[in-house]
C-alpha positions as CSV (number, residue, x, y, z in Angstrom):
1,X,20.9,-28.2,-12.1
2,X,24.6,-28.8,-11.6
3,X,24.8,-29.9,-15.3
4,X,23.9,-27.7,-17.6
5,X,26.1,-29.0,-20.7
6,X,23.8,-28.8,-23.2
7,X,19.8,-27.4,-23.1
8,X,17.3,-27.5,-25.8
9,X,14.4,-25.0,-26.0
10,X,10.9,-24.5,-27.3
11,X,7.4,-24.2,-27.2
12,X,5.1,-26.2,-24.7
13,X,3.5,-28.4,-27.5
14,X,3.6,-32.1,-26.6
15,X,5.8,-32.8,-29.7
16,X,8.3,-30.7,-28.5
17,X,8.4,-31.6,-25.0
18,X,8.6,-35.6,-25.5
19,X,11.1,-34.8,-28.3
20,X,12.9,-32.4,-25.9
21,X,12.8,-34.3,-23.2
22,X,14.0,-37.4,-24.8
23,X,16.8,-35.6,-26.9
24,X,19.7,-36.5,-24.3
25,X,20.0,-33.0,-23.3
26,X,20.7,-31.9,-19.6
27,X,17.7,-29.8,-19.2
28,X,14.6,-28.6,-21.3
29,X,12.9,-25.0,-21.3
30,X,9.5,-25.0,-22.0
31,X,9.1,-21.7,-23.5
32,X,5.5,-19.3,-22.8
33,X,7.7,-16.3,-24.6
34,X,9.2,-15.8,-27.4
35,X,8.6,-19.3,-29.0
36,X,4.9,-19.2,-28.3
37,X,2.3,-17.3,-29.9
38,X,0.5,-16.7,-26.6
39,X,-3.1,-17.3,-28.5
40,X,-5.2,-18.2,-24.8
41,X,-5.3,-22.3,-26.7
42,X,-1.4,-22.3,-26.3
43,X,-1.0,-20.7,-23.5
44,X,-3.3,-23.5,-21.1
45,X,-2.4,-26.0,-24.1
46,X,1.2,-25.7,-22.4
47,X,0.0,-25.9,-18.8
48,X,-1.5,-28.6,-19.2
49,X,1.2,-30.7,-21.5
50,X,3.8,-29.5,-18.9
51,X,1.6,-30.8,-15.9
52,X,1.1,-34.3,-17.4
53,X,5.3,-34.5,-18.2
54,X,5.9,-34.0,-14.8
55,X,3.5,-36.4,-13.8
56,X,5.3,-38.6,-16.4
57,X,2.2,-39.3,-18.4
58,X,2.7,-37.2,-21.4
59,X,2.6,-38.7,-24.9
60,X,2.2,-38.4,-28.6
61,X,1.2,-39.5,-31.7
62,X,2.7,-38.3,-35.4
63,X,-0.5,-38.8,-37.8
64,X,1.3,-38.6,-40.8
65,X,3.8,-41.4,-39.3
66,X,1.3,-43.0,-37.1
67,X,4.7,-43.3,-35.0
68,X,4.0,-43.3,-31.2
69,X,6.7,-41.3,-28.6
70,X,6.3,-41.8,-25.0
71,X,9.0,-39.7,-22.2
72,X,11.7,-42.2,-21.6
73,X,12.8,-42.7,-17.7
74,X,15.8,-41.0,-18.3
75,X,15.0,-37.8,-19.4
76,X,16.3,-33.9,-19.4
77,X,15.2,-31.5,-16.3
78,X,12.4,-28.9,-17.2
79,X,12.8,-25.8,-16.8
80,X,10.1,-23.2,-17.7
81,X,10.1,-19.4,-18.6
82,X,7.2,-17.4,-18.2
83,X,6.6,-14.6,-20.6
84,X,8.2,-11.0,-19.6
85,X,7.4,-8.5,-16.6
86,X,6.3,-6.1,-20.4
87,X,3.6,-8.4,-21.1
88,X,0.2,-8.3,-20.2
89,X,-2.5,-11.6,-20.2
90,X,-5.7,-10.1,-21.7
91,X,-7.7,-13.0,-20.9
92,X,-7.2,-12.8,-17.1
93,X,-8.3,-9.9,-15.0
94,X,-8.5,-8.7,-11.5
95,X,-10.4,-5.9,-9.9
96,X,-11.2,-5.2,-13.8
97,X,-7.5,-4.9,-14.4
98,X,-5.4,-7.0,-16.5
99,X,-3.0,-9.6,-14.6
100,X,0.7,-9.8,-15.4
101,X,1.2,-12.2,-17.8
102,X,4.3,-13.5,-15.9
103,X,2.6,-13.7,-12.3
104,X,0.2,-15.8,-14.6
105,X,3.1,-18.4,-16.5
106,X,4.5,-18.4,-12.8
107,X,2.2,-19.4,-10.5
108,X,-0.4,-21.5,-12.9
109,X,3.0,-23.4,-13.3
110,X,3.8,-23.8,-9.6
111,X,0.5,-24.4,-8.1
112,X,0.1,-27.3,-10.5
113,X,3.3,-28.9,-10.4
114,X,5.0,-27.9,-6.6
115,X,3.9,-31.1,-5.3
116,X,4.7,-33.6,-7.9
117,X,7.7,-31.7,-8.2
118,X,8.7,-32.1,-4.4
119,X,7.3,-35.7,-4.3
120,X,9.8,-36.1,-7.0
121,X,12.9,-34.6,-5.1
122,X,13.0,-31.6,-7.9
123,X,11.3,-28.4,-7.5
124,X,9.7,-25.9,-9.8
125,X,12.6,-24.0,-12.0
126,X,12.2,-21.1,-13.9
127,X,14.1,-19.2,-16.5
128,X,13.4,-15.4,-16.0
129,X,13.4,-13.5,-19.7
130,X,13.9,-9.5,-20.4
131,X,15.5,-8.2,-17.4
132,X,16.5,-4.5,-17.6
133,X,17.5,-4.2,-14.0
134,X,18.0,-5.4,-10.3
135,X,15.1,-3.6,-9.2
136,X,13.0,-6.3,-11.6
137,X,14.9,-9.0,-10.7
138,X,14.3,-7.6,-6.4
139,X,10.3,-8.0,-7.9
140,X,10.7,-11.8,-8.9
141,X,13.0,-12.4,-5.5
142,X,9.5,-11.0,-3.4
143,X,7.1,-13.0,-6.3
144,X,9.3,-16.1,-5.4
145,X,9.8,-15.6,-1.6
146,X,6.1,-15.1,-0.9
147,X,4.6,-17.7,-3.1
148,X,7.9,-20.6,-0.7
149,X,6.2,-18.9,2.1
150,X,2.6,-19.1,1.1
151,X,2.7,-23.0,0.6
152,X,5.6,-23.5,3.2
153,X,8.6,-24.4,1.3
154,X,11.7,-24.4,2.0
155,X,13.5,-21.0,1.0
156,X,15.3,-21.5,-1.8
157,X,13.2,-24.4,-3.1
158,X,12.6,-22.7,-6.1
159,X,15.5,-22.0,-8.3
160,X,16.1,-19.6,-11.5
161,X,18.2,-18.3,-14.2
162,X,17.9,-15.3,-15.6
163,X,18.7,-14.1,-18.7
164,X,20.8,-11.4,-20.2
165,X,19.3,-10.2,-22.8
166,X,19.3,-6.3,-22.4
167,X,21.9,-4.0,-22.8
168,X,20.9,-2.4,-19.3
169,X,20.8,-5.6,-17.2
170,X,24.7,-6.3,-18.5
171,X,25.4,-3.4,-16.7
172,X,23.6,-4.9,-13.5
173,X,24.6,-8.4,-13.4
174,X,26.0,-8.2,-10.1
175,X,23.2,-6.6,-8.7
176,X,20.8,-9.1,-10.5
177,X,22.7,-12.4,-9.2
178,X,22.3,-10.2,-5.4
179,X,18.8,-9.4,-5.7
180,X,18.1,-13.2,-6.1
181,X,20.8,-15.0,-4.6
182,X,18.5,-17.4,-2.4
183,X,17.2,-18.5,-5.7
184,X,19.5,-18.1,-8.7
185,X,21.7,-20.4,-10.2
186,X,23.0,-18.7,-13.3
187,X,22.8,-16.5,-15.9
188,X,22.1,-17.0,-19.7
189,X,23.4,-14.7,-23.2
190,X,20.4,-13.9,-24.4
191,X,22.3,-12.9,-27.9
192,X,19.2,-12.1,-30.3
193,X,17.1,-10.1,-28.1
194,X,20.3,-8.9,-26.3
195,X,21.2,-7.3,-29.9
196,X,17.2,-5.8,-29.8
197,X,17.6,-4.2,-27.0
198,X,21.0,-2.4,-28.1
199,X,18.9,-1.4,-31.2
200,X,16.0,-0.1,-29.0
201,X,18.2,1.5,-26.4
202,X,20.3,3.5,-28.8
203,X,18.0,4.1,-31.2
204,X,18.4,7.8,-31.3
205,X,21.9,8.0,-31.6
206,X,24.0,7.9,-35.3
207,X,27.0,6.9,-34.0
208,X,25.2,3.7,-32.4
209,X,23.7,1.7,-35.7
210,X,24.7,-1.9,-36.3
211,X,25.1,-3.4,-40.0
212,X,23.6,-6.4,-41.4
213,X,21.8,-8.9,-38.8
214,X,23.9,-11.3,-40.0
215,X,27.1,-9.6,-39.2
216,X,26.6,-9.4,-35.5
217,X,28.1,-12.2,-34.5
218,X,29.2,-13.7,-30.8
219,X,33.1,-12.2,-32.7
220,X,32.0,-8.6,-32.3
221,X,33.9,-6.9,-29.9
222,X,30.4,-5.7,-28.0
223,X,29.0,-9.3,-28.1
224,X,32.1,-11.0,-26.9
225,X,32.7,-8.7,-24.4
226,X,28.9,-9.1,-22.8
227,X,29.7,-13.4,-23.0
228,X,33.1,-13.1,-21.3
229,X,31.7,-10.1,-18.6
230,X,28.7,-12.8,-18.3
231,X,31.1,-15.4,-17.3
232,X,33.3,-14.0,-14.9
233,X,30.7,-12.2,-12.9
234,X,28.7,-16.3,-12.4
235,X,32.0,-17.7,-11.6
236,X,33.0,-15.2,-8.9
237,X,29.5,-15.6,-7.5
238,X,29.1,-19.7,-8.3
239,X,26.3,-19.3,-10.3
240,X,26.0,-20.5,-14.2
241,X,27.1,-19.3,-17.0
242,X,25.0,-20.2,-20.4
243,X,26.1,-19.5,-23.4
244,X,23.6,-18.3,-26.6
245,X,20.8,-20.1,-28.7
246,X,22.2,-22.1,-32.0
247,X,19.2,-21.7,-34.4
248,X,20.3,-24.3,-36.9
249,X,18.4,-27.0,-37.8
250,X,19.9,-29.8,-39.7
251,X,19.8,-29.7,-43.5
252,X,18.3,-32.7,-45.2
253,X,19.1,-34.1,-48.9
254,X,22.3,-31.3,-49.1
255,X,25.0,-32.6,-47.3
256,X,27.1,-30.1,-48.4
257,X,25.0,-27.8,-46.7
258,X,24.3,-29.3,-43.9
259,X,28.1,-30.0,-43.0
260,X,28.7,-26.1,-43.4
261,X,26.1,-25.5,-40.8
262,X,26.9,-27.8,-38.3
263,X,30.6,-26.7,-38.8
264,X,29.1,-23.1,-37.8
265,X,27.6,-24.5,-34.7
266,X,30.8,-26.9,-33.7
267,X,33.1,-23.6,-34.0
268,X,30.8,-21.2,-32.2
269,X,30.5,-23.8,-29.3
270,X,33.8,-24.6,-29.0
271,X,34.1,-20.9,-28.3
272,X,32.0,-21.3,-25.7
273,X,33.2,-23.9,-23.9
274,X,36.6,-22.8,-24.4
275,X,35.8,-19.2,-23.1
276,X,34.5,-21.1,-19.6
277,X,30.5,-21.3,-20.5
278,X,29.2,-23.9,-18.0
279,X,26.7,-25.0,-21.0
280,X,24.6,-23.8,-24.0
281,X,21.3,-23.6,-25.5
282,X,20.3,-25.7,-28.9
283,X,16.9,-25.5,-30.9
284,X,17.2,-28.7,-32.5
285,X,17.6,-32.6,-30.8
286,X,19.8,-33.2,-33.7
287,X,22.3,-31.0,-32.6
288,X,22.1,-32.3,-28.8
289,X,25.1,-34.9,-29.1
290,X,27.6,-32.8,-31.2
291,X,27.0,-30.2,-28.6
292,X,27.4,-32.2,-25.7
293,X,30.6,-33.9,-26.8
294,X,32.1,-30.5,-27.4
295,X,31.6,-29.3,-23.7
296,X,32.2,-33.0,-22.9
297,X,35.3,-32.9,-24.3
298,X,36.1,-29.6,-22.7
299,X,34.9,-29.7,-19.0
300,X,36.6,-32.5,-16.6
301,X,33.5,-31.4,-14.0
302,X,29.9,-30.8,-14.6
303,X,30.6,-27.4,-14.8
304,X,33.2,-25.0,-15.0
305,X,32.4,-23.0,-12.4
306,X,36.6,-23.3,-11.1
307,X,37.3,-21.1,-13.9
308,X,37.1,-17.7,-12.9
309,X,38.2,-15.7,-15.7
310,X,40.5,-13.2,-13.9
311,X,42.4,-12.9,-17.2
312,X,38.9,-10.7,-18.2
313,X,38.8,-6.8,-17.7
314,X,35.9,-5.4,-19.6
315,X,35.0,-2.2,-19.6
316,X,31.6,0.1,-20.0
317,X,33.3,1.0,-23.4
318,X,33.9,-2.5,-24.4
319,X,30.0,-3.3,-23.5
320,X,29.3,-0.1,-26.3
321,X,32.2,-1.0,-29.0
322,X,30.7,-1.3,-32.1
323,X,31.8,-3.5,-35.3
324,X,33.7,-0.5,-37.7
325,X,32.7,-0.4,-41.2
326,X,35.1,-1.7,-44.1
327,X,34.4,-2.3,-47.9
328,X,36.5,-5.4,-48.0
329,X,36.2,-7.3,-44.5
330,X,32.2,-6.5,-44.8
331,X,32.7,-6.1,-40.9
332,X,30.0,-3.5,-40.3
333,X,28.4,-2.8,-44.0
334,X,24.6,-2.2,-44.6
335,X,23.5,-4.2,-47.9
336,X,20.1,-4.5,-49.7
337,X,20.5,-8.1,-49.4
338,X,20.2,-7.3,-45.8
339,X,17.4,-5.1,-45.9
340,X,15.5,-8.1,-47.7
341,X,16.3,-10.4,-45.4
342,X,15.1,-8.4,-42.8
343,X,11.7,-7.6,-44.9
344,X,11.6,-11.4,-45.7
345,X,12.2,-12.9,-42.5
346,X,10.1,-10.4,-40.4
347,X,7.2,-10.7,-42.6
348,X,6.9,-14.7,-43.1
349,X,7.6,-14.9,-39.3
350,X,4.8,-12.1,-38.3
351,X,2.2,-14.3,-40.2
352,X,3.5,-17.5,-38.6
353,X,2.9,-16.0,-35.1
354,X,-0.1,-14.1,-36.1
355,X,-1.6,-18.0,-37.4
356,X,0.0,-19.1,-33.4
357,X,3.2,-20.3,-34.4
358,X,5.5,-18.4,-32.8
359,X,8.6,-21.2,-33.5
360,X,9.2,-21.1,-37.5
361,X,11.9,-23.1,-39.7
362,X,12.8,-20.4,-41.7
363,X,16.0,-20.9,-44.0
364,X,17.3,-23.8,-42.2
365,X,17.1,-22.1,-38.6
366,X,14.6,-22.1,-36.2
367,X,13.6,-18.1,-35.6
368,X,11.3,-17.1,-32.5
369,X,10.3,-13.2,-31.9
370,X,13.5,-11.9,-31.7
371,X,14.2,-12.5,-35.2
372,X,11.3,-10.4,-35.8
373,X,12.3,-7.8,-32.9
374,X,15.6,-7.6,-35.0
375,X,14.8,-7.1,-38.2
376,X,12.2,-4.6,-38.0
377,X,14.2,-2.6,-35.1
378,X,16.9,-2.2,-37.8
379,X,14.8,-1.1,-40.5
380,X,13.2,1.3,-38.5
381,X,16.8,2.7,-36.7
382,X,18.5,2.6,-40.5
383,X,15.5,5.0,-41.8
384,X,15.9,7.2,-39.4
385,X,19.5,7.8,-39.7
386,X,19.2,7.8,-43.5
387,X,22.2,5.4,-43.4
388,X,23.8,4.4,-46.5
389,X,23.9,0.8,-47.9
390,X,27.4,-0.6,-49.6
391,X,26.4,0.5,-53.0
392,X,26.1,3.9,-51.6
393,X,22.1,4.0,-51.8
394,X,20.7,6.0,-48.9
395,X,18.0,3.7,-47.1
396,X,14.4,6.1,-47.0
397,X,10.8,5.3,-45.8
398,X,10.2,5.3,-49.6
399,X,13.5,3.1,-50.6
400,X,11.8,0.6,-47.7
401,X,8.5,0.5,-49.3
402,X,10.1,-0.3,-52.8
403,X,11.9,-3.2,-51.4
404,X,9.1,-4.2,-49.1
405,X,6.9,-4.3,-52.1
406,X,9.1,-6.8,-54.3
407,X,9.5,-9.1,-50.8
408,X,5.6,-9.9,-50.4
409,X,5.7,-10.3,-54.6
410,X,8.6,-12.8,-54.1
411,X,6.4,-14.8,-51.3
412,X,3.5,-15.0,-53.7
413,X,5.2,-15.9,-56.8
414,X,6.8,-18.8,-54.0
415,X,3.8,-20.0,-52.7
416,X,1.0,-19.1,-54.8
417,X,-2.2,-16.8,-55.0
418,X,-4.5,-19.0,-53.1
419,X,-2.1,-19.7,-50.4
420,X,-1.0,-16.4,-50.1
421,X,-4.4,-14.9,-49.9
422,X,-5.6,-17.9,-47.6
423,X,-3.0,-16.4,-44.8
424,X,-2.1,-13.8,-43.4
425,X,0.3,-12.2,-45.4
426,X,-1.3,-9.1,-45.8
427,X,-1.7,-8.2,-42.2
428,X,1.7,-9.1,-41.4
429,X,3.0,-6.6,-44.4
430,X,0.4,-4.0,-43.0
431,X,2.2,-4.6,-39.2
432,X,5.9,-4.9,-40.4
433,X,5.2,-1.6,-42.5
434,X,3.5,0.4,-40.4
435,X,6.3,-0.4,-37.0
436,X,9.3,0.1,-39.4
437,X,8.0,3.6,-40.7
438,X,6.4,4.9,-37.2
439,X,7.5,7.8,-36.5
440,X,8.1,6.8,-32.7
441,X,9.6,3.5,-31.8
442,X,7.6,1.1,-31.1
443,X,8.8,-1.2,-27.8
444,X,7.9,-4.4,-28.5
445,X,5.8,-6.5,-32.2
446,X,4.2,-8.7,-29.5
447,X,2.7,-5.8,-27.5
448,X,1.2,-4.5,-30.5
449,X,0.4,-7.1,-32.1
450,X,-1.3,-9.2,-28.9
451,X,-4.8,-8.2,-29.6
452,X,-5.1,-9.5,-32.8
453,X,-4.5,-12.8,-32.3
């Protein structure tokens, strides 16, 4: 784990961990959260693929292809992340009471793996999602320490990075990387649901609503600042520092479109590297070696862990700056363009995960929950504050259900009658409405949504 240049993500499938695996990337995580639908057949699925690639037996076959792919010797470390300490596994209980669905991602993980793993000179690591304080990260530190005691390892064997992805645990990053610090090696931005959890935590508040989805970039003051506080605070404590997901997949028969996206993902990495991230996250293999030869390019070590960043001073109030609105920069403008893309995206992804997808191709990038988490979060903040869109419409439950209404019609007209009805579209329109127009916020889609898949 002293190279972390470059690390693909997604699901536990078997697809996607040979393809991940052999991609040329430094590390793979195999993904039980927001990737995965956790239907019960993905969830041991994923156990079970994940036990046979560490036992370097995993394989597959493309039927329409009838091309065979087989783990090469060489191939990335794995690294896993078990769904969050919110989440619940209804098919498990004990003493009549449900288990944690991370205890469960965690230790069916370990028990099946520690030995191979240690026969192997490796061990099992762990990426650690949703943090909100050090007091849940002090939680995983006990998890961790009893389960190296229980099957007397080493302490320390086990290693994880946790990421930031909540407005609360930036706060607490210090405290995090203390609570774990026989364990730990870095910290990840966790930008999409780092920007749901700004959204959910300042929901409430006027002053505190962000524009289009697609405005909030890593440039925003707030997001840069939570990258660049990320940074410093690994380096002075020699952990990792992991820069953000890049959704993009690559665009086939449009070059022209296709050269525009990967020049978005070449610029936004460079950033990265540039700022002192030690390594970043892709969703694609086809953006593996572009991304590598960035951070190649830009690191003399493995790592940059020598650059400490003392040129950074950022403040509570820099953590809380948000983009200010103009008409002709478009810096922090609400549009209904916006508000359909929301509708469109949240809706086609709800009935992906409700079918137990929960990793969709949608308009060229490759959405997980977040997305979802996002959009509707917006929706919802934006009716409550009655905020007004660029053409000076003001957004209500019943402007919502107007433009909700024309997004499933567009869907239809795009794919059909049959296939429309043959889905789920209908009760993913019924969930995205009703958690948009709720009078109380809801926490999380997934939570509500669990039992019904």
């Amino acid at each position: 784990l002293l190279d972390r240049r470059v690390e693909i993500t997604g699901p536990p499938s078997r697809k996607m961990i040979v393809n991940a695996l052999n991609s040329g990337a430094n590390t793979f995580m195999a993904d039980f959260e927001d990737s995965l639908s956790p239907t019960w057949k993905n969830i041991i699925n994923g156990q079970i693929n994940l036990k046979m690639a560490n036992l370097n037996k995993i394989d597959f076959k493309d039927n329409k292809t009838e091309k065979e792919y087989k783990l090469n010797k060489e191939h990335a470390v794995l690294i896993v992340r078990p769904r969050g300490w919110h989440l619940d596994e209804k098919n498990i209980k004990y003493d009549n009471i449900l288990i944690s669905a991370s205890l469960f991602d965690f230790g069916v993980y370990f028990i099946n793996n520690y030995k191979t793993l240690t026969k192997n000179n490796t061990a099992p690591y762990y990426y650690l999602p949703k943090l909100e304080n050090h007091y849940e990260a002090r939680l995983w530190e006990e998890v961790i320490s009893f389960t190296e005691d229980k099957f007397n390892l080493k302490k320390g064997t086990i290693k994880v990075t946790v990421l930031i992805e909540t407005i609360l645990a930036a706060f607490e990053m210090d405290e995090i990387l203390y609570e774990l610090k026989n364990h730990i090696v870095g910290l990840n931005c966790g930008r999409w649901d780092y920007i749901f959890s700004f959204i959910k935590k300042f929901k409430n508040r006027n002053d505190f609503v962000l524009p289009n989805r697609s405005l909030v970039s890593m440039r925003v003051h707030f997001m840069k600042s939570y990258s660049q506080l990320l940074i410093k605070t690994c380096h002075k404590r020699r952990a990792h520092a992991i820069g953000g997901m890049a959704a993009q997949i690559p665009i086939k028969n449009d070059d022209k479109a296709n050269k525009k996206s990967l020049q978005k993902v070449y610029d936004d990495k460079l950033i990265e590297a540039y700022n002192g991230h030690d390594g970043t996250w892709v969703a694609h293999p086809g953006l593996v070696n572009m991304v590598k030869e960035i951070f190649d390019n830009h690191l003399y070590f493995k790592n940059q862990l020598g650059n400490k960043r003392e040129d950074v001073n950022i403040t509570a109030s820099d953590l809380l700056k948000l983009p200010v609105k103009t008409s002709g920069g478009r810096v922090g403008v609400i549009t209904e363009e916006g508000i359909k893309t929301n509708i469109n995206v949240g809706i086609l992804y709800i009935e992906s995960w409700l079918s137990g997808n929960g990793c969709v191709p949608l308009y060229n990038l490759m959405e997980d929950a977040a997305t979802a988490e996002i959009s509707r979060a917006q929706i919802w903040q934006w009716i409550k504050h009655k905020s007004v869109i660029e053409s000076g419409e003001t957004i209500t439950k019943e402007y919502f259900l107007d433009l909700l209404k024309g997004e499933i019609i567009n869907i239809k007209k795009k794919i059909g009658d049959i296939e429309f009805n043959k889905r789920k579209f209908t009760e993913a329109s019924d969930i995205f409405e009703k958690i948009c127009t709720s009078d109380n916020f809801v926490d999380f889609l997934t939570i509500s949504s669990y039992n019904k898949i």
